[in-house]
C-alpha positions in Angstrom: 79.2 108.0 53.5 80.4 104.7 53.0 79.5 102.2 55.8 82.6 100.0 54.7 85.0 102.9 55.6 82.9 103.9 58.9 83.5 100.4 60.0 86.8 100.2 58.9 88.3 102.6 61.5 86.4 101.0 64.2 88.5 98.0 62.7 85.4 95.9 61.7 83.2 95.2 58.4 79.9 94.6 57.0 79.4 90.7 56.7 79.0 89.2 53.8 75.9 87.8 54.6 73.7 86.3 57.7 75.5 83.6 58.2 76.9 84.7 61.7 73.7 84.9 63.1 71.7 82.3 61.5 71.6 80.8 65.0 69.5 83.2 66.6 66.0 82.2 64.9 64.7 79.2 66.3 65.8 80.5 69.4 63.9 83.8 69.6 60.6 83.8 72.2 57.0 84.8 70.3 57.7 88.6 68.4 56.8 91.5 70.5 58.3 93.3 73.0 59.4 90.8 75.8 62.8 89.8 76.6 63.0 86.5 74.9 62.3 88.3 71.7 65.5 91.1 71.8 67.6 87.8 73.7 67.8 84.1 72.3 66.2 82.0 75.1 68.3 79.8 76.7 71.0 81.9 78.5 71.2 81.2 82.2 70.4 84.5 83.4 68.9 87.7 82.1 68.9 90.9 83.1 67.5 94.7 81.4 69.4 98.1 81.4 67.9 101.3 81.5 69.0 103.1 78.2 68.1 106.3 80.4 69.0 105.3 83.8 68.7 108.9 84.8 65.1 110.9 84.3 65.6 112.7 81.1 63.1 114.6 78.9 62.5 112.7 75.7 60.8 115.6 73.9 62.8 117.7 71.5 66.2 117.6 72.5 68.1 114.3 71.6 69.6 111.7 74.4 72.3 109.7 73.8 71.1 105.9 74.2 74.7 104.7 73.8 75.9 106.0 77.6 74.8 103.1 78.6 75.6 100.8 75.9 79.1 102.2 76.2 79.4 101.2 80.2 77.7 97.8 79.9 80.5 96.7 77.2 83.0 97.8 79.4 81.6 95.3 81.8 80.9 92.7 79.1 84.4 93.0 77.9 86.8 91.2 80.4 84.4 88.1 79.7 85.0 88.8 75.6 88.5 89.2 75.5 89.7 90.1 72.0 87.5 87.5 69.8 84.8 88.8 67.0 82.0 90.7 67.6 78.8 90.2 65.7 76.4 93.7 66.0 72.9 93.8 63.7 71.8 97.2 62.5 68.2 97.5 61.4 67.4 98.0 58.1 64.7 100.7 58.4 66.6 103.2 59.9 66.0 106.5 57.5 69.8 107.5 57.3 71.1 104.5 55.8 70.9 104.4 51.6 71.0 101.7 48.7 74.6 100.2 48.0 75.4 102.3 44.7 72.8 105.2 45.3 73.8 108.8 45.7 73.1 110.1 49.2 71.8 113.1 48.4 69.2 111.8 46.6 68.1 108.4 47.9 64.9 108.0 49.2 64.2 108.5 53.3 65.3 112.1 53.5 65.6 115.5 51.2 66.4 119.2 51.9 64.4 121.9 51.2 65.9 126.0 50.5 64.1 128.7 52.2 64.6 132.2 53.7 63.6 135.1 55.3 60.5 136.6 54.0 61.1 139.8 55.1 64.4 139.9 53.8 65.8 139.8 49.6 64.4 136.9 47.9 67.9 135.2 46.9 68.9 134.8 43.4 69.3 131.4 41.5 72.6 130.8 41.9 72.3 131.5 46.1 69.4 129.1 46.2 71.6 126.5 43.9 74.7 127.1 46.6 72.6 126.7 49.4 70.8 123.4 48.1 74.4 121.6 47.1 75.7 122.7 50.9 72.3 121.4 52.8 72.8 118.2 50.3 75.9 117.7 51.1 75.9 118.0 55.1 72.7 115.6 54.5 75.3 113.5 52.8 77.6 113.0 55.7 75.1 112.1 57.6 73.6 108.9 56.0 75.1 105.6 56.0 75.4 103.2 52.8 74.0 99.9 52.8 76.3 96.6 52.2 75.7 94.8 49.1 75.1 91.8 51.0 71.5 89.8 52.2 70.7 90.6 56.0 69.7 88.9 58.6 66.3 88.1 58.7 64.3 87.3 62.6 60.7 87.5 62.5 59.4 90.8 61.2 62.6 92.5 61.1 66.0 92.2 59.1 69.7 93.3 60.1 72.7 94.3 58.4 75.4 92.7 60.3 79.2 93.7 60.8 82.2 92.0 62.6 84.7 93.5 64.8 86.5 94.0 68.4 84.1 94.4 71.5 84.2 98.2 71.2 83.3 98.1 67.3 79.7 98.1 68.1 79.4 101.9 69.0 81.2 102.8 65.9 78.3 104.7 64.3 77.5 106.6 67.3 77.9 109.6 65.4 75.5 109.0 63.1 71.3 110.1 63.4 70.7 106.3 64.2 69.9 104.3 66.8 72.4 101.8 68.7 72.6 98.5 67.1 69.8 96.0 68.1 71.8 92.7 68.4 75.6 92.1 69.5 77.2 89.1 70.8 80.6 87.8 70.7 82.0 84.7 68.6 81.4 82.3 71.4 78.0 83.5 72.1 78.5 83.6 75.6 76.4 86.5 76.2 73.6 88.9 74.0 72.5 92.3 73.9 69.6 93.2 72.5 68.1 96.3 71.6 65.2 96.2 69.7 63.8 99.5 68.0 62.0 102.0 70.0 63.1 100.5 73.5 63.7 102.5 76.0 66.0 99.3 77.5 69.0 96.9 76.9 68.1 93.1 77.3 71.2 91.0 78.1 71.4 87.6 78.1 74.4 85.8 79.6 75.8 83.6 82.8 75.0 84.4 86.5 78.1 85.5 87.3 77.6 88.2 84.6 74.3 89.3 85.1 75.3 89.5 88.6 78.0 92.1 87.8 76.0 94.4 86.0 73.6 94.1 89.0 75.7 95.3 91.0 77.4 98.5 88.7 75.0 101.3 90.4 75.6 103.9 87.3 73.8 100.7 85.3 70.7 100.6 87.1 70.2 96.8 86.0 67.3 94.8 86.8 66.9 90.9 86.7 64.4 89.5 84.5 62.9 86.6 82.9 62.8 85.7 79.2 59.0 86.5 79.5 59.2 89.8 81.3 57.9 92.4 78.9 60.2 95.7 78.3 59.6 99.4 78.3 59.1 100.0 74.4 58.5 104.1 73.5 55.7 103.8 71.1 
C-alpha cells in the first residue's frame, strides 16, 4: 500500500526529511522509559494518559491504543487550531516495507499455504490461488516507506508526515502502533508515545494539562519530566 496515498486522504504527507523535528534532540531527557524521553523537556506542565484507561486483557485479542489518542486530540485541538501537524512513525514497525519493494515479498512478514490433513491434499494450481490471495491481503496491510532520511533521537529513528490535527490517526487501520511523536507547528504542546508503552506523555501549558485532568474518560495523571512510565516489555 502506498503510504503517500494513505496520507493523502487524511490530507497530509510524508516529509521530505527530518527537518521538522530537528528540534527535539537536545531537548530529549537521558533514553529510557521516563517522561522526558517520549516529551522534550521544557514544557511547563506534563501530564500521562492511560492508553487503556479501562482494565482490558492484553493477551490474544487486540486493543485499540488509539481510543485514547483519538479523545486527547480532541482536547488538544481547540489549542491547535488548523496549523501543521508533525506525527513520527517508527521505523521498526514489521508492516511497513522499502520505498520501491514489492509487499508481498519484502522482508518482516510472509504467508505460508496449508490445509486440512484429513481432507484432499489440493492441487498446484489451488495452492498457487490460495498463496497469490493470502499475498495479496498481506499486501494491503503493509505500509511503504518514504524515500526520504528520518528522524533520528537517540536509539530510535521516525518517519515523519505533516497534516491537520486529526491526520495523526490516519493509519489506524493498519497492524501498527499509534505514532510515537506529534506536535503542532508552534510546538506548543507534545505527545509522545514511545514503543511498547502502555501510556501517552503530553507535554504542554498548565492550562492544558489541566484540562485533560479533568476529562474523566482520560484518566490523566500529572507528572514530572523524570517520572518513569508504564512500558509493556
Amino acid at each position: 500500500m502506498s503510504g503517500a496515498e494513505v496520507l493523502r486522504r487524511a490530507g497530509a504527507r510524508w516529509d521530505d526529511g527530518p527537518g521538522a523535528g530537528e528540534w527535539i534532540v537536545p531537548l530529549l531527557g537521558e533514553f529510557g522509559p521516563s517522561v522526558g524521553h517520549a516529551v522534550p523537556l521544557g514544557y511547563e506542565a506534563y501530564a500521562v494518559v492511560p492508553l487503556f484507561p479501562h482494565a482490558v486483557d492484553l493477551g490474544d485479542e487486540p486493543v485499540d491504543g488509539y481510543v485514547a489518542l483519538d479523545r486527547l486530540l480532541d482536547l488538544l485541538a481547540p489549542v491547535t487550531g488548523d496549523q501543521p501537524v508533525h506525527c513520527g512513525l517508527w521505523e521498526g514497525f514489521g508492516f511497513l516495507f522499502d520505498h520501491g519493494a514489492d509487499p508481498r515479498y519484502a522482508p518482516g512478514m510472509g504467508v505460508g499455504v496449508g490445509w486440512d490433513p484429513a481432507g484432499p491434499v489440493p492441487d498446484a494450481a489451488e495452492i498457487a490461488r490460495a498463496r497469490a490471495e493470502a499475498e495479496d491481503a498481506l499486501a494491503a496491510r503493509r505500509l511503504e516507506r518514504p524515500a526520504a532520511d528520518p528522524l533520528h533521537l537517540p536509539h530510535r529513528a521516525y518517519h515523519l508526515w505533516t497534516g491537520p490535527l486529526r491526520a495523526a490517526l490516519a493509519l489506524r487501520d493498519l497492524p501498527g502502533d499509534a505514532p510515537s511523536l506529534i506536535w503542532p507547528e508552534d510546538r506548543s504542546w507534545f505527545v509522545g508515545v514511545p514503543i511498547y508503552t502502555r501510556e501517552v506523555a503530553v507535554g504542554a501549558s498548565a492550562a492544558v494539562v489541566d484540562a485533560l485532568l479533568a476529562d474523566p474518560g482520560l484518566a490523566a495523571r500529572r507528572v514530572e519530566p523524570g517520572d518513569v512510565l508504564d512500558i509493556d516489555d
